[in-house]
C-alpha positions as CSV (number, residue, x, y, z in Angstrom):
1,X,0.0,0.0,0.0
2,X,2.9,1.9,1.0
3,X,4.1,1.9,-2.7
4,X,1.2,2.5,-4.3
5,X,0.5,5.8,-2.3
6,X,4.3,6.7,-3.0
7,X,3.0,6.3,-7.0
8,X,0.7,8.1,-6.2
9,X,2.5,10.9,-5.3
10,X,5.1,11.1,-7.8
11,X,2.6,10.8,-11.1
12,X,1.2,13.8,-9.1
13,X,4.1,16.0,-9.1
14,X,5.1,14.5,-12.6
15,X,1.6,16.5,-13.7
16,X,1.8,19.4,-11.5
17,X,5.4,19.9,-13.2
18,X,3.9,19.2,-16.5
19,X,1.1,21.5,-15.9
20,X,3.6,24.3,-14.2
21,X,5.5,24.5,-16.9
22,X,5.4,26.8,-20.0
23,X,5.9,25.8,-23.4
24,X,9.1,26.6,-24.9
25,X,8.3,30.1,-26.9
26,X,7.3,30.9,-23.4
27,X,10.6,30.4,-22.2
28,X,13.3,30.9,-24.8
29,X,14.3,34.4,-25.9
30,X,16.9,36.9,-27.0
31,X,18.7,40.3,-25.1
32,X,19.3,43.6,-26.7
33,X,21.8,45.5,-25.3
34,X,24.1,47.8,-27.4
35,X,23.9,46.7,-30.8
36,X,24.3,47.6,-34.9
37,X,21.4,48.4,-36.4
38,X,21.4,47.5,-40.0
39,X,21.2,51.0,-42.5
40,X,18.2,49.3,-44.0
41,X,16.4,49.1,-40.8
42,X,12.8,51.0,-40.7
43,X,13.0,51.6,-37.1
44,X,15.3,52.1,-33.7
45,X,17.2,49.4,-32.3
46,X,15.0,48.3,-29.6
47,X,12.0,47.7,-31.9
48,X,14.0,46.1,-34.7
49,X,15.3,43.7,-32.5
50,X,11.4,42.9,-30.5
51,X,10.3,42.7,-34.1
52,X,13.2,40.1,-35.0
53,X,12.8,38.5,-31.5
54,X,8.9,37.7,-32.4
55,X,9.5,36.6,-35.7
56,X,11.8,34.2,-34.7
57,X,9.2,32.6,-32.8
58,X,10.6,33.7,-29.2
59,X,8.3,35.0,-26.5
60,X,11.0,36.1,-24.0
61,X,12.6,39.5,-24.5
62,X,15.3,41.4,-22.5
63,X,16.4,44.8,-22.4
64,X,18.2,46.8,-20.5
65,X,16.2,50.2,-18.7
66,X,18.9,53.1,-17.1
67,X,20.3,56.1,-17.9
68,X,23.6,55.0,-19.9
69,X,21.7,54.0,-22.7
70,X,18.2,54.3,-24.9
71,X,19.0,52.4,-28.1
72,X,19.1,55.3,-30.4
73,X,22.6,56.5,-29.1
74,X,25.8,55.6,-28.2
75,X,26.0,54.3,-24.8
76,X,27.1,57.5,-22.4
77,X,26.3,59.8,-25.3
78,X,25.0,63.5,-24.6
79,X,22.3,63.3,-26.1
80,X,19.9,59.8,-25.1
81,X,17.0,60.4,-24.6
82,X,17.2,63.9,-26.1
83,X,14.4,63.0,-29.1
84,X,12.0,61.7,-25.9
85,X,10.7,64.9,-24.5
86,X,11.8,63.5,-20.8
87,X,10.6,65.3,-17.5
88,X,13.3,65.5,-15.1
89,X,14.7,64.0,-13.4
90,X,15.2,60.4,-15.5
91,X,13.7,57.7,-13.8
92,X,13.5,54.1,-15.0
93,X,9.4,54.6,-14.6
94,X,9.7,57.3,-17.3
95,X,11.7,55.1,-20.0
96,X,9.7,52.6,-20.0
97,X,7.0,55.1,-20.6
98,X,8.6,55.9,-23.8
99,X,7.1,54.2,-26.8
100,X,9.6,52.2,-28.0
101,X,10.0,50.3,-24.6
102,X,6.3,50.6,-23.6
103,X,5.4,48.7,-27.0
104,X,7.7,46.2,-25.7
105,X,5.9,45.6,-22.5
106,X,2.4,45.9,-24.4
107,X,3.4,43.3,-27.5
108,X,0.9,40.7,-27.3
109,X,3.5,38.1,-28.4
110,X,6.1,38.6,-25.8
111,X,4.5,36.8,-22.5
112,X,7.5,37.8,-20.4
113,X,9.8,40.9,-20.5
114,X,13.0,40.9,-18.6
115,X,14.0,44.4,-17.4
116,X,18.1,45.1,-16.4
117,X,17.0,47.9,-14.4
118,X,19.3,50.2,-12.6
119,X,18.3,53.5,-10.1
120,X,19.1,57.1,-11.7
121,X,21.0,59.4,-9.9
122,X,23.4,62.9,-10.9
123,X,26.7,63.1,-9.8
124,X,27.5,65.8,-11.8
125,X,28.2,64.4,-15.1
126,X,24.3,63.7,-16.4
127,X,22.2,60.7,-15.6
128,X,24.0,57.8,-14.4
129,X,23.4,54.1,-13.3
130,X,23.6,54.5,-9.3
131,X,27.2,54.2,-8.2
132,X,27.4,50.8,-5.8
133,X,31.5,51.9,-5.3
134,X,30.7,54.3,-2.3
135,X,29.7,53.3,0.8
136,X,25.7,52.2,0.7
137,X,24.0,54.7,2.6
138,X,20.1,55.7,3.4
139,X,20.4,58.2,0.5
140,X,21.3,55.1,-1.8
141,X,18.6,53.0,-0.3
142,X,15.9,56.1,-0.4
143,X,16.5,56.3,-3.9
144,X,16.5,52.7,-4.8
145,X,13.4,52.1,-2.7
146,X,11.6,55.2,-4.2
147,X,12.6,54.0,-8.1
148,X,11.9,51.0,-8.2
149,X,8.5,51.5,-6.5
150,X,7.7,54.4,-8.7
151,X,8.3,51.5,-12.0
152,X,6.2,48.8,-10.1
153,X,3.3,51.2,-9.9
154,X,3.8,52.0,-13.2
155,X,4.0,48.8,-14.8
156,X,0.5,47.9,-12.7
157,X,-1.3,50.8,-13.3
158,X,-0.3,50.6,-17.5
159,X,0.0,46.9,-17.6
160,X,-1.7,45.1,-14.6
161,X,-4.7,43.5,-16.5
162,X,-2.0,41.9,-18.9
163,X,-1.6,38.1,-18.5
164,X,2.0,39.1,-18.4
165,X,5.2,38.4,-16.2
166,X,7.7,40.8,-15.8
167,X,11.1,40.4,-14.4
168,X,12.9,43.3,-12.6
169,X,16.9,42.1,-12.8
170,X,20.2,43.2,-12.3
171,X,23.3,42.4,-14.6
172,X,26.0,40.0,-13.4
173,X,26.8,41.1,-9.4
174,X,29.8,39.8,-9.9
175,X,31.5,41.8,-12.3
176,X,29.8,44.5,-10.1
177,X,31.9,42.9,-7.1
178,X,35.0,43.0,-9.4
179,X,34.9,46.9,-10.5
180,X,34.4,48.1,-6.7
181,X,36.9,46.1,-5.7
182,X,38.9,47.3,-8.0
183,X,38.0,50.9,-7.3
184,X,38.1,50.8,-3.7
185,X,40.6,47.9,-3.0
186,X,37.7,46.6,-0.1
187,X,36.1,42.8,-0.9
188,X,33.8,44.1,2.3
189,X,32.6,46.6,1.1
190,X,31.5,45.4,-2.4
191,X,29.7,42.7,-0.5
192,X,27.8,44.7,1.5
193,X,26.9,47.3,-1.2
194,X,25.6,44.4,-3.1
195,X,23.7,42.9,-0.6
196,X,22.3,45.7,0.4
197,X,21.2,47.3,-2.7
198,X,19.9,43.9,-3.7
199,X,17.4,43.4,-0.8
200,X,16.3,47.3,-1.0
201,X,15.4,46.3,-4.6
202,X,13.4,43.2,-3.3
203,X,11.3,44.2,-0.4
204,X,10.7,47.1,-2.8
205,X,9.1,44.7,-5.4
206,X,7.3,42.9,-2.9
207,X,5.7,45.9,-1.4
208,X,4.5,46.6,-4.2
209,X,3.7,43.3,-5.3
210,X,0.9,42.9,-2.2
211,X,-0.4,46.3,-2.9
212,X,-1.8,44.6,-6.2
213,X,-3.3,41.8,-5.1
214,X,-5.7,41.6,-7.9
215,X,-3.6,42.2,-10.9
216,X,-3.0,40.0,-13.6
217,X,0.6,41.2,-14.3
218,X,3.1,39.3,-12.3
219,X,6.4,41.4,-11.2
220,X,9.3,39.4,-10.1
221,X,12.6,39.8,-8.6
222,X,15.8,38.2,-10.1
223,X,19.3,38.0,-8.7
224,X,21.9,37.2,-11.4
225,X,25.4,35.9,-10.9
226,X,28.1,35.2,-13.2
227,X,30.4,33.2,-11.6
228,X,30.0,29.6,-10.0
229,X,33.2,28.0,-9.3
230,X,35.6,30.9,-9.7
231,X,36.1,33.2,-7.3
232,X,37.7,37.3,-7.1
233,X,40.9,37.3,-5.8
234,X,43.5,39.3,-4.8
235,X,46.3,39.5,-7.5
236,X,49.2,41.1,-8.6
237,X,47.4,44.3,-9.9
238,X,44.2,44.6,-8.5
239,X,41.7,41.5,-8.4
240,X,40.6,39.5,-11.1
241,X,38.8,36.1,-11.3
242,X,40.4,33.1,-10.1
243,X,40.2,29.4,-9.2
244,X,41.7,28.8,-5.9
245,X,41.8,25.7,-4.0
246,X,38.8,24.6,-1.7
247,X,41.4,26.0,1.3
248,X,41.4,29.1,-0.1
249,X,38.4,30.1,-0.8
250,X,36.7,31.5,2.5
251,X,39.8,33.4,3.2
252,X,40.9,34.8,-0.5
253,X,38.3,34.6,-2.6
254,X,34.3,36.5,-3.4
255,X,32.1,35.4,-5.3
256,X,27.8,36.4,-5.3
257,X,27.0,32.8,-5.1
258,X,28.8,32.5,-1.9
259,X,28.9,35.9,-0.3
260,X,25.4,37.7,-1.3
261,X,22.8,35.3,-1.9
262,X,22.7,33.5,1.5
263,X,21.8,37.0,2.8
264,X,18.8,38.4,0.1
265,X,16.2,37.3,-0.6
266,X,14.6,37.2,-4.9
267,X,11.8,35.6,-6.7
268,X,14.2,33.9,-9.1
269,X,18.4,33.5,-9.3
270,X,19.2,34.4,-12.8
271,X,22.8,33.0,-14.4
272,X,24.7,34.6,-17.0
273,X,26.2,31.5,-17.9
274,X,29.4,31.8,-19.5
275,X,31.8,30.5,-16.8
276,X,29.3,26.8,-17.3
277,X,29.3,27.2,-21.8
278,X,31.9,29.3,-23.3
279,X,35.5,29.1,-21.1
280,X,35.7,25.9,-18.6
281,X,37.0,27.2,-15.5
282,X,38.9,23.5,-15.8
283,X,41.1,24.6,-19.1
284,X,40.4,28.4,-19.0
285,X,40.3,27.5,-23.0
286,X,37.4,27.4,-25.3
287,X,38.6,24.4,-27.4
288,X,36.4,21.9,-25.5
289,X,33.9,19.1,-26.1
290,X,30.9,21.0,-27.8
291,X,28.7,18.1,-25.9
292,X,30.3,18.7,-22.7
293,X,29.2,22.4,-22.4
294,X,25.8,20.7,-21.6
295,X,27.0,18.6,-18.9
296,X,28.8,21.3,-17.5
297,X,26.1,23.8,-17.2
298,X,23.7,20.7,-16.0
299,X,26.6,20.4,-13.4
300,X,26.4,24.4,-12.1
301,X,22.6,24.6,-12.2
302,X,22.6,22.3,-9.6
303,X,25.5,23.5,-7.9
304,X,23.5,27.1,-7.8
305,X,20.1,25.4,-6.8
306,X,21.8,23.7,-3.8
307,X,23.2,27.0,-2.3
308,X,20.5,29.4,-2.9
309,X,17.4,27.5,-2.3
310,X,17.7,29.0,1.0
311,X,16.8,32.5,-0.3
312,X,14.6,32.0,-2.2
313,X,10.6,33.6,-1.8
314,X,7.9,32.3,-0.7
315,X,6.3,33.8,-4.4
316,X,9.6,32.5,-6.0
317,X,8.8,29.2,-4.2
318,X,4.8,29.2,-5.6
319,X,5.9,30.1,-8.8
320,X,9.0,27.8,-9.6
321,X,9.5,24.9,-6.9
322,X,12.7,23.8,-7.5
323,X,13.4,25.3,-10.9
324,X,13.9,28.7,-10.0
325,X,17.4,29.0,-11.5
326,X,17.3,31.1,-15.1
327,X,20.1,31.2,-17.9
328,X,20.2,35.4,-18.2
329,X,22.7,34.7,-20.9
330,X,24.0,31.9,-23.3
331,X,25.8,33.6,-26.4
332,X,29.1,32.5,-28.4
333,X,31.3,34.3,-30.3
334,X,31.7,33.6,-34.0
335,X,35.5,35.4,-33.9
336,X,36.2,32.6,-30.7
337,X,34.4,29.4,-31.7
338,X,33.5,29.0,-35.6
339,X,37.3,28.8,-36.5
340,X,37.8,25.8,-33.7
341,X,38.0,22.1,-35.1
342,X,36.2,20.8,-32.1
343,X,33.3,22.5,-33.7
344,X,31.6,26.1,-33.8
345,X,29.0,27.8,-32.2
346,X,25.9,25.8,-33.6
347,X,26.9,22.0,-31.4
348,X,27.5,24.2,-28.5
349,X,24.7,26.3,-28.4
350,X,22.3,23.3,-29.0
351,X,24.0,21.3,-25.9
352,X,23.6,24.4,-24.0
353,X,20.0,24.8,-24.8
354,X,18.8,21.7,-24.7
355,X,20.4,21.1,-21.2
356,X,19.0,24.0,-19.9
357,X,15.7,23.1,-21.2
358,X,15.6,19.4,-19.9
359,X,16.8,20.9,-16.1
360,X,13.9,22.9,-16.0
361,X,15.1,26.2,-16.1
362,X,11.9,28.7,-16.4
363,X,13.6,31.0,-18.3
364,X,16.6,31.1,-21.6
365,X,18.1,34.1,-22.6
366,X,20.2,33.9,-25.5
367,X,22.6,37.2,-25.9
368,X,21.9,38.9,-28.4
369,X,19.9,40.0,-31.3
370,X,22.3,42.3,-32.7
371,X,26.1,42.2,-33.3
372,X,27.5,44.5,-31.0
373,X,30.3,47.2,-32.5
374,X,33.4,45.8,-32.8
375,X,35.4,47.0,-29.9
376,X,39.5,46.1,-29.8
377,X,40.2,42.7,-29.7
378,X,37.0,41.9,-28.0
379,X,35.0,39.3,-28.2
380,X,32.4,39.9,-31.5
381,X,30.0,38.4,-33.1
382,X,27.7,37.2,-30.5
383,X,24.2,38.2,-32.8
384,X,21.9,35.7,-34.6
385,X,22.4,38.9,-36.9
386,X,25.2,40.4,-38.3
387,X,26.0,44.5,-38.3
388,X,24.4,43.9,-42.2
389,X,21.0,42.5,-40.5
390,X,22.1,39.4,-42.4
391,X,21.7,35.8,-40.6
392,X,25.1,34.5,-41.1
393,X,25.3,30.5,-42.0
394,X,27.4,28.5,-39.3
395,X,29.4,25.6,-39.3
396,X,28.3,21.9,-38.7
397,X,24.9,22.9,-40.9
398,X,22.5,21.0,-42.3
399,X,19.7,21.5,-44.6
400,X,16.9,22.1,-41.5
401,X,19.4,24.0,-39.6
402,X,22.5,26.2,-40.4
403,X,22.1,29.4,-38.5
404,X,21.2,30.3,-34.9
405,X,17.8,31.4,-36.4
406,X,16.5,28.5,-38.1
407,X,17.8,26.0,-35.5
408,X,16.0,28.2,-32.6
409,X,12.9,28.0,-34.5
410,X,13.4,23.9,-35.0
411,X,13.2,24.5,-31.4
412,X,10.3,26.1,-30.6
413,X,8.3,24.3,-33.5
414,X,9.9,20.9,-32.2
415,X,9.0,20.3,-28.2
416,X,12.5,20.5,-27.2
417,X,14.1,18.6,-29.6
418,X,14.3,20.6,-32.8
419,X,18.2,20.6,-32.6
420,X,18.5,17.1,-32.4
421,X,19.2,17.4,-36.6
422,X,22.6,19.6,-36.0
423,X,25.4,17.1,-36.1
């Protein structure tokens, strides 16, 4: 009897996962952040690249709201946002209030947007992304607090009879870690700035969350990382990222993983997941297995999902069970990895997606739509198109699938298994 009650109870979790769990297009899309836009293009960068996003079958979209850029100019330039008629001061509640990111957030065929959202402040110079390298104070939290209330209200009052979920993120905390240590030579106090400013942003969220009890929208809070099994470290000229011995690592080494999540709290741990798909922290070298980079990322989502399921929320914990872990980023180079002979980017990025996919993870964010500029020696060519607008044709091709385009629609179209035909 025993047995057949403990049946029971798995074929019901087997169809509450089934049932929890959205299709793919409701899981698998693209980021724009700085990016060419083709001279034939009709339109500004951000709506190109929804427009592109969509017609590739994707119902995910991620874009980045602050003051450093507003995908008409160059990041930092004088004039963003001039063409936008925007009151001051610049808040992220009054970007997305412009039309080219609102008619993201209203686009029927996106069902979730992911916002990189950072708090506007002046220090002088224009508009900037809040600085975390000073120490976190009430002014910091005040403003934090106030802006990303202000974009929750917002976001209900325009969008909050939309069957919609909408994701509030950072970017990477670690390379956030890295530049204030680097700035102020103190692992402390980029720790606490982190953690701090990370649990302002949630109980901020929440707040506002249970103010709208009967909205349709969903906001959530993610946390992303970068780094799993490396760690900062003190080195010769400044710090830099480092694998150091299990000995080591409580006494010479940071990482957000380690150091920040045990003490938020978020709705769901986002992973920019390069460390896990494009350099092994083993070799340091790209020139891997293209059906290892699967494994490996398998390998850190569980790593991750063991030492943050502590902090996660009790809406993160309705929402996701034990699959609150999202890939924020998957993206390869064709300058690094169509010349290797191991294989280019198309094996990798299919091992990639379909482990991700098969673990569960509620959300797949491929970088990015758009080449970025190329910039020194760089990594470039990360788009699915080129600085033409053109879909280049990869390595490893076949007649189904030969560019990150058609083999991401195999995908969607497929159940899951639409890259099984790239070889």
């Amino acid at each position: 009897m025993a047995g057949v009650f403990r049946l029971a109870a798995a074929m019901l979790l087997a169809v509450t996962a089934a049932i929890s769990q959205p299709g793919l297009p409701q899981r698998i899309g693209f980021y724009q952040w700085v990016g060419v836009l083709p001279a034939d293009a009709s339109s500004d960068l951000l709506t190109e690249a929804r427009h592109r996003s969509v017609a590739a079958g994707a119902r995910v979209f991620r874009l980045y709201v602050g003051a450093r850029f507003d995908y008409i100019h160059p990041p930092y330039s004088l004039r963003r946002f001039s063409r936008d008629g925007m009151r001051e001061p610049l808040t992220p509640a009054r970007i997305v209030q412009i039309p080219r990111y609102r008619e993201v957030l209203a686009d029927p065929n996106i069902e979730t947007v992911i916002l990189t959202v950072y708090p506007i402040r002046d220090y002088g110079g224009g508009p900037d992304d809040v600085n975390l390298q000073r120490p976190w104070s009430d002014r910091e939290r005040e403003l934090e607090f106030a802006q990303t209330s202000e974009l929750c209200r917002r976001l209900y009052e325009d969008f909050g009879a939309l069957d919609k979920t909408v994701i509030i993120a950072n970017s990477e905390a670690d390379e956030k870690m890295l530049d204030i240590m680097n700035y102020t030579g103190s692992p402390e106090l980029a720790v606490e700035n982190i953690r701090r400013w990370t649990q302002t942003r949630f109980e901020a969220i929440r707040e506002a969350r249970e103010a709208h009890p009967s909205a349709r929208l969903r906001i959530l809070h993610a946390f992303e990382i970068s780094l799993v099994n490396l760690r900062i470290a003190k080195q010769n000229r400044g710090f830099g990222k480092a694998l150091l011995p299990e000995s080591a690592q409580k006494r010479r080494g940071w990482n957000a993983l380690n150091d920040v999540v045990p003490h938020v709290s978020f709705d769901l741990l986002s992973y920019s997941a390069y460390e896990s798909t494009n350099s092994p922290f083993e070799t340091r070298h790209p020139d891997a297995d293209p059906a290892e980079t699967g494994v490996r990322l398998v390998r850190d989502l569980n790593l991750i999902r063991s030492k943050a399921r502590d902090s996660l929320s009790p809406a993160g914990r309705r929402a996701f069970g034990d699959r609150f872990v999202m890939v924020g980023e998957v993206g390869y180079a064709r300058d690094r990895f169509e010349h290797l002979p191991t294989g280019g980017i198309l094996p990798r990025l299919r091992s990639a997606l379909q482990a991700a996919v098969d673990w569960g993870c509620p959300y797949i964010v491929l970088w990015q739509l758009f080449d970025h500029p190329r910039d020194g020696d760089a990594a470039w060519g990360f788009g699915m198109h080129d600085r033409r607008g053109h879909v280049p044709r990869l390595k490893h091709s076949t007649d189904e699938c030969d560019s990150i385009q058609s083999c991401l629609s195999g995908l969607l179209s497929g159940g899951g298994r639409g890259w099984g035909t790239v070889e």
